[in-house]
C-alpha positions in Angstrom: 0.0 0.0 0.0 3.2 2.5 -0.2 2.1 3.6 -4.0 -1.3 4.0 -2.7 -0.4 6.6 0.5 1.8 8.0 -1.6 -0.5 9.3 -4.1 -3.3 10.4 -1.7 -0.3 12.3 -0.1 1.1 13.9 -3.2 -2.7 14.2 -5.4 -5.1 13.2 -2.6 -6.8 10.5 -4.5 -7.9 7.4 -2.2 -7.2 4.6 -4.7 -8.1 0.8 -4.2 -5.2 -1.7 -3.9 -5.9 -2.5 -7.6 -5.6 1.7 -8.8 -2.6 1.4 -6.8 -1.3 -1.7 -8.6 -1.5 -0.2 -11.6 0.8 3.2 -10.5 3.3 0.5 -9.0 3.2 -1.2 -13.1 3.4 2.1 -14.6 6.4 2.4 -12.3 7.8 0.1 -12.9 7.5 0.2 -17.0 9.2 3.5 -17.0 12.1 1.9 -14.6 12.5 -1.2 -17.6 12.0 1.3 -19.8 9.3 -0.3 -21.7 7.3 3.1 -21.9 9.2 6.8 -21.7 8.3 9.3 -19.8 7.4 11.8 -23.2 4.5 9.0 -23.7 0.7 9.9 -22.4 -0.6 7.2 -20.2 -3.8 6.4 -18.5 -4.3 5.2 -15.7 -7.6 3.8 -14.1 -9.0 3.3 -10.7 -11.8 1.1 -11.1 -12.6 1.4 -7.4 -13.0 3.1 -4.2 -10.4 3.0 -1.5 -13.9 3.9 0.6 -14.0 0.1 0.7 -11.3 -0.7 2.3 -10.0 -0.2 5.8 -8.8 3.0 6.6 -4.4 3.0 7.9 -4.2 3.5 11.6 -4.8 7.1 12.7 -1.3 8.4 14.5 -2.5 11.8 15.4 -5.5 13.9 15.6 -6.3 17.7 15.0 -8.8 20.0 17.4 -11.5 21.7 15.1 -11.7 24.1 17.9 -7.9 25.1 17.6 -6.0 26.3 14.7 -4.7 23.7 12.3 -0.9 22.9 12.4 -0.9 22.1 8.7 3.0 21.4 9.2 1.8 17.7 11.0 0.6 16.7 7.2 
């Protein structure tokens, strides 16, 4: 699940494992270099990561205090 916190960090897009499978393939085709990087790809979630359980929650925010967006 690495590809997939790492996009909802970068984009914020809650992919499914298999949205995330296909970053990780895409990935990895650029690395073999099957594909380039000057190419147009698409990608497709065909899913909700709704579904799925949520990662642990480390820390919390107050709604009542200002937000400390530095903790994101």
């Amino acid at each position: 699940m690495n590809m997939r916190d790492k996009i909802a960090k970068k984009d914020g897009l809650l992919l499914c494992p298999e949205g995330a499978a296909t970053a990780v393939a895409y990935k990895q085709a650029l690395q073999r270099g099957m594909i380039s990087d000057s190419q147009r790809a698409i990608l497709y979630n065909c899913a909700s990561g709704l579904k799925y359980p949520m990662p642990a929650l480390f820390s919390t925010i107050n709604k009542n205090e200002q937000v400390d967006y530095s903790i994101f």
